[in-house]
C-alpha positions in Angstrom: 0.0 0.0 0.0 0.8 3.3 -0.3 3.8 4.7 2.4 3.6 1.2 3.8 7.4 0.3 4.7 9.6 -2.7 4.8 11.8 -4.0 7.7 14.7 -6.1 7.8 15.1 -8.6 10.5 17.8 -6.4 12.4 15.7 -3.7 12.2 12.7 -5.4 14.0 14.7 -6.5 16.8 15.8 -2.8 17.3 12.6 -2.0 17.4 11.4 -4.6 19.3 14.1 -3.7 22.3 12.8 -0.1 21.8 9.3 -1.0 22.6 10.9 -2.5 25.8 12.4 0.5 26.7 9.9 2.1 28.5 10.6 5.4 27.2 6.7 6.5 25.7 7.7 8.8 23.2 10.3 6.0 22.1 8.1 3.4 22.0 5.0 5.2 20.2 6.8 5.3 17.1 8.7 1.6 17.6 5.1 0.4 17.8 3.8 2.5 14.8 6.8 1.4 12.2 6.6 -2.5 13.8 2.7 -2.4 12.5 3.1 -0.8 9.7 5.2 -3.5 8.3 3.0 -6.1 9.5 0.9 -4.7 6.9 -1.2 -2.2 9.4 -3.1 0.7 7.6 -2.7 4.2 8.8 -6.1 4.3 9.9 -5.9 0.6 12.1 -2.3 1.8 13.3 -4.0 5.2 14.4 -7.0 3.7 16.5 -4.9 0.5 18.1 -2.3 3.0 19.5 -4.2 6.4 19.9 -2.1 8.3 18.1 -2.5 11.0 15.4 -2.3 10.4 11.6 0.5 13.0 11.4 2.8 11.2 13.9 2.4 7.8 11.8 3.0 10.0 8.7 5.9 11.8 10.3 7.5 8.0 11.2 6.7 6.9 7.6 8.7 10.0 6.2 12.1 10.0 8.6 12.2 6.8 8.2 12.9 6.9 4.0 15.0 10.0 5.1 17.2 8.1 7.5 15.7 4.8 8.7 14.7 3.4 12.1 16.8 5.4 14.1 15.9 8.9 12.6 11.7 7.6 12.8 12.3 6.9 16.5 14.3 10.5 16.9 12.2 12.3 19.7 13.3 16.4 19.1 10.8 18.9 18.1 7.5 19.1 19.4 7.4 15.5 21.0 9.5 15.9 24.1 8.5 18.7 26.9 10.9 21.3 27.4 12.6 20.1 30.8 10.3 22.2 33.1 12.6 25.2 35.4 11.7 24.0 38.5 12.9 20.6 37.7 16.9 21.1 39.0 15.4 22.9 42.0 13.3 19.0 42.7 16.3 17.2 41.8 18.4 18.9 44.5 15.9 19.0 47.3 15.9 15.0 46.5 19.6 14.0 46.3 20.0 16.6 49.3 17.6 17.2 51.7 14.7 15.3 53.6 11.6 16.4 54.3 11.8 17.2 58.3 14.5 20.3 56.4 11.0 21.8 55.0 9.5 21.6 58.8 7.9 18.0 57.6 7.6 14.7 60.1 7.5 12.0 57.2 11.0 11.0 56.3 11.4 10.5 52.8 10.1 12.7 49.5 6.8 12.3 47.7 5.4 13.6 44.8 2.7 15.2 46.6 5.2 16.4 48.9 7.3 17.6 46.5 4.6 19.5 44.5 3.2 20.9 48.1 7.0 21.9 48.6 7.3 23.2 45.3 4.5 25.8 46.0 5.3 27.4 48.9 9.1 27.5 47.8 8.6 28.5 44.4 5.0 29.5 43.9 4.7 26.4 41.0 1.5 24.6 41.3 1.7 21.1 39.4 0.0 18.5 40.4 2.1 15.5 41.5 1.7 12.8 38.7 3.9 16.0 36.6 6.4 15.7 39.5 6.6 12.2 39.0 6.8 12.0 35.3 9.5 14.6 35.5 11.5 12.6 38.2 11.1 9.5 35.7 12.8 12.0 32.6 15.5 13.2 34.6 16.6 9.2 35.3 14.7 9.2 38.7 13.1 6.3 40.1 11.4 4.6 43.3 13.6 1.9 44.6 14.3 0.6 48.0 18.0 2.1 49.2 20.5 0.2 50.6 21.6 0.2 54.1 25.1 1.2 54.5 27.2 1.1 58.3 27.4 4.3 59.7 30.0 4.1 62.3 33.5 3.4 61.5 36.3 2.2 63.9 39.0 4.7 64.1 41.4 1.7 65.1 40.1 -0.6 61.9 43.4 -0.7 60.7 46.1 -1.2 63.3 43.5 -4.3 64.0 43.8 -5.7 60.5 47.0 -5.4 60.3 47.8 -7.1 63.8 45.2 -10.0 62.6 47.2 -10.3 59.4 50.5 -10.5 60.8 49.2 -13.7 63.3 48.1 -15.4 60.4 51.4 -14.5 58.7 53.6 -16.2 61.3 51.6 -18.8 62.7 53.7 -21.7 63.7 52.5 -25.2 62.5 51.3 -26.7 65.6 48.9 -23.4 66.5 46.0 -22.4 64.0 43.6 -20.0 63.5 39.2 -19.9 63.4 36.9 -17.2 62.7 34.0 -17.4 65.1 30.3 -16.0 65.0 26.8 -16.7 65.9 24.0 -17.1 63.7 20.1 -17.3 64.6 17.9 -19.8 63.0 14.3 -18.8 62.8 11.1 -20.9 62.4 9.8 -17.8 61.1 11.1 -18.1 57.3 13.4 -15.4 56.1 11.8 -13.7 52.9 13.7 -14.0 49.2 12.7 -13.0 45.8 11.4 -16.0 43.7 9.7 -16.6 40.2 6.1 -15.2 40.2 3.3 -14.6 37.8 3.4 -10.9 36.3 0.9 -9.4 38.9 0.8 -12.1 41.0 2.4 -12.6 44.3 3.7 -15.6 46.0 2.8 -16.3 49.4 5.3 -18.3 52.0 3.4 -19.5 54.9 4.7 -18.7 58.7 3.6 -20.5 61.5 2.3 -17.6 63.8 4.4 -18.3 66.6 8.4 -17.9 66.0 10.4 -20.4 67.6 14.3 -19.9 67.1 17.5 -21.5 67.9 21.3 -19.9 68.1 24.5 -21.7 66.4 28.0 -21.1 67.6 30.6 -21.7 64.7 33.9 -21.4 63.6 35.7 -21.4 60.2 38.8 -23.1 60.2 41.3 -20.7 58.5 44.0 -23.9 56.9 41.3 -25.9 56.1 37.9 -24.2 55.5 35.8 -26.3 57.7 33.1 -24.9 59.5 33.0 -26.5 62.6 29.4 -25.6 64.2 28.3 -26.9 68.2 25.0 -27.9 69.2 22.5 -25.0 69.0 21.4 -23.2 72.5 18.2 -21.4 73.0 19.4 -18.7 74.0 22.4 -16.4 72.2 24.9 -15.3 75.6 28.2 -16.1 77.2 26.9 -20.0 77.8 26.6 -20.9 74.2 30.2 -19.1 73.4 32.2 -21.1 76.3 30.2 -24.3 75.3 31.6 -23.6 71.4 35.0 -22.9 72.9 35.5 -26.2 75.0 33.9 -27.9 71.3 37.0 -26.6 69.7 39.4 -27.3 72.3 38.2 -31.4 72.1 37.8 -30.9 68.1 40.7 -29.4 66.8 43.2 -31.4 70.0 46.3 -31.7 67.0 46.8 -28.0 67.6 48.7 -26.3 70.1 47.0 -23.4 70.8 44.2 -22.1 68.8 43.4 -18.6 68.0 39.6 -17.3 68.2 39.0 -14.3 66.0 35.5 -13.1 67.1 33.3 -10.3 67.0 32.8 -7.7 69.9 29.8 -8.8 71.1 29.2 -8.2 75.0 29.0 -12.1 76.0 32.5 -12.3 74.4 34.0 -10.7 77.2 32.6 -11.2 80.0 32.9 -13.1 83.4 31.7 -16.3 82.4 34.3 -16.5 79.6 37.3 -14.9 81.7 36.6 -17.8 84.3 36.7 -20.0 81.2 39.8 -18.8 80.2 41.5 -18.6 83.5 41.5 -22.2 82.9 41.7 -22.9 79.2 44.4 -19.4 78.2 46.8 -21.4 77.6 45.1 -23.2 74.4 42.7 -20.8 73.7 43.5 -17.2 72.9 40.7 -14.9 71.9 41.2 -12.0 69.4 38.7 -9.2 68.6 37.5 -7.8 65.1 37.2 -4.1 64.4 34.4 -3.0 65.4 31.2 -2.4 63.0 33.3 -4.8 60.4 31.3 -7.6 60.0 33.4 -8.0 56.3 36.8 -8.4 58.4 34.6 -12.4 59.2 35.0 -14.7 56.6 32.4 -17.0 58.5 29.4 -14.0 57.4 29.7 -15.1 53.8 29.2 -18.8 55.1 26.0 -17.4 57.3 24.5 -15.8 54.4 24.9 -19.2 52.5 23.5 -20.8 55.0 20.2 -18.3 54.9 20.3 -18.5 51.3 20.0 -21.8 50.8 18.0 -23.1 53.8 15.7 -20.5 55.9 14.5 -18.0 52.9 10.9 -19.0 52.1 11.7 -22.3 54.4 8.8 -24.8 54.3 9.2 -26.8 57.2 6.8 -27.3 60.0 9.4 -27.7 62.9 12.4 -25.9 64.3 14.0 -29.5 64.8 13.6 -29.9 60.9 14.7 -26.9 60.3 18.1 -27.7 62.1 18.4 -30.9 60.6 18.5 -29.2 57.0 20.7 -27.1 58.0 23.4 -29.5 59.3 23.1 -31.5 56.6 23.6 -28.6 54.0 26.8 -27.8 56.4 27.6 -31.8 56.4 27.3 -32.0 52.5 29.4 -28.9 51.7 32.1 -29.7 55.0 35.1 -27.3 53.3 34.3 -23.2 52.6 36.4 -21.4 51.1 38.0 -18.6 53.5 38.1 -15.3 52.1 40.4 -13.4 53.9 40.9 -10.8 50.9 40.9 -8.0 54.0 43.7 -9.0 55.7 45.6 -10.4 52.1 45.4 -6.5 51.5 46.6 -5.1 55.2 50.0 -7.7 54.9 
């Protein structure tokens, strides 16, 4: 038909990506060429996507001028003018919050922002503008990621000390990294495969019950050597893990506990322990607020990853069992000590 046009199949998958890409403007005229060479009339192209007859002519016409990527060219009339106020909206996001504006609610909203933008700048828009001008600028909602705050000024002095142990450990001594973790009836959520606009659903059981594993991760060898779990996360469950690795690990000398700073770690119960016990077990201490200075965290998060995210089991003692047999089965970690490779 007349200014029907022809696609090759390189073309079509441009296009087709295009219409992925979310950008309307973009995809309007994707939609309009990808129709017309399915043999689409103007008028049919017009009604099935709402648009003009001019903007189906004007695709028809760049693209004999200078194909698909001159039709799908969005200058002229097609793309607002970025509106003034939008740097002002931009800045008040990356760089305030709202309690600066005398607000109680924490983080920005269109509405706020539109509110925000009126008394400040005396521009009424309603907030669906805000929002599609948020979306232009590159803007979107998304959950932020928690970062650690404080810092330990002593982080590296630490390390370093930490590094040189392992450096010159003599044969007969060696080396664990010790933590807790807490194993919850109540299943940790993960993403997972859904229908589009559907939502899975993992059951709980109403009432949590939970359990606490003491562990260690053998530095030479990568075995994670975890003791019976306690109900109850305090200075008990450590000293019981401690005599564990004093009977478990008896070829060594003296072993070295790298731990985190937690208050049952140094405490009475444990001094009394290690009145006793010094000689063969020596405790060290992480940096503070450096949970990535413990190799054993990376084993944890395996551990949640594979058994108590969207969990299906109906007991805390089958919940345990998986998890010492996934910790049976996999026996050897690998110990990434890339933080204290980098402090030697």
């Amino acid at each position: 038909m007349d200014g029907s046009i022809q696609l090759t199949p390189d073309e079509r998958k441009v296009l087709l990506r295009a219409v992925r890409s979310g950008d309307g403007h973009v995809v309007r005229r994707a939609n309009v060429l990808l129709l017309l060479d399915d043999g689409w009339s103007y008028r049919n192209v017009r009604v099935i996507l709402y648009v003009s007859n001019d903007l189906v002519a004007a695709c028809v016409r760049r693209f004999h001028a200078g194909g698909i990527h001159e039709a799908l060219a969005t200058d002229g009339v097609d793309r607002p003018a970025e509106p003034t106020w939008l740097p002002a909206v931009w800045s008040w996001v990356q760089n305030t919050t709202p309690p600066d504006f005398g607000y109680f609610r924490q983080r920005w909203t269109c509405a706020m922002l539109a509110e925000v933008l009126a008394w400040e700048k005396d521009v009424h828009v309603s907030a669906e503008t805000v929002r599609r001008a948020l979306h232009r600028a590159g803007l979107v909602w998304r959950r932020p990621r928690p970062v650690l705050g404080p810092t330990d000024p002593e982080y590296a002095p630490k390390i370093r000390r930490l590094s040189r142990l392992m450096e010159r450990l003599p044969q007969d001594e060696t080396v664990v990294f010790q933590d807790e973790v807490d194993i919850h009836l109540n299943p940790k959520i993960g993403s997972c495969w859904m229908p589009r606009g559907e939502q899975a659903e993992v059951v709980t059981p109403g009432t949590n019950e939970k359990r606490h594993l003491a562990g260690s991760l053998h530095w030479r060898t990568g075995t994670l050597l975890v003791s019976e779990p306690g109900r109850r996360r305090n200075a008990e469950l450590f000293v019981a893990h401690l005599d564990d690795l004093r009977c478990r690990l008896r070829c060594y000398r003296r072993i070295h506990v790298i731990c985190d700073n937690a208050r049952f770690h140094d405490c009475r119960v444990v001094r009394e322990y290690l009145a006793q016990w010094g000689k063969r077990i020596v405790l060290h201490f992480l940096p503070t607020y450096a949970p990535e200075a413990n190799p054993i965290e990376r084993v944890w998060w395996h551990l949640h990853e594979t058994i108590t995210r969207n969990h299906r089991c109906h007991s805390i003692d089958e919940l345990l069992e998986n998890a010492f047999a996934w910790i049976e089965v996999h026996k050897a970690f690998p110990v990434e000590t890339s933080v204290y490779d980098l402090a030697a």
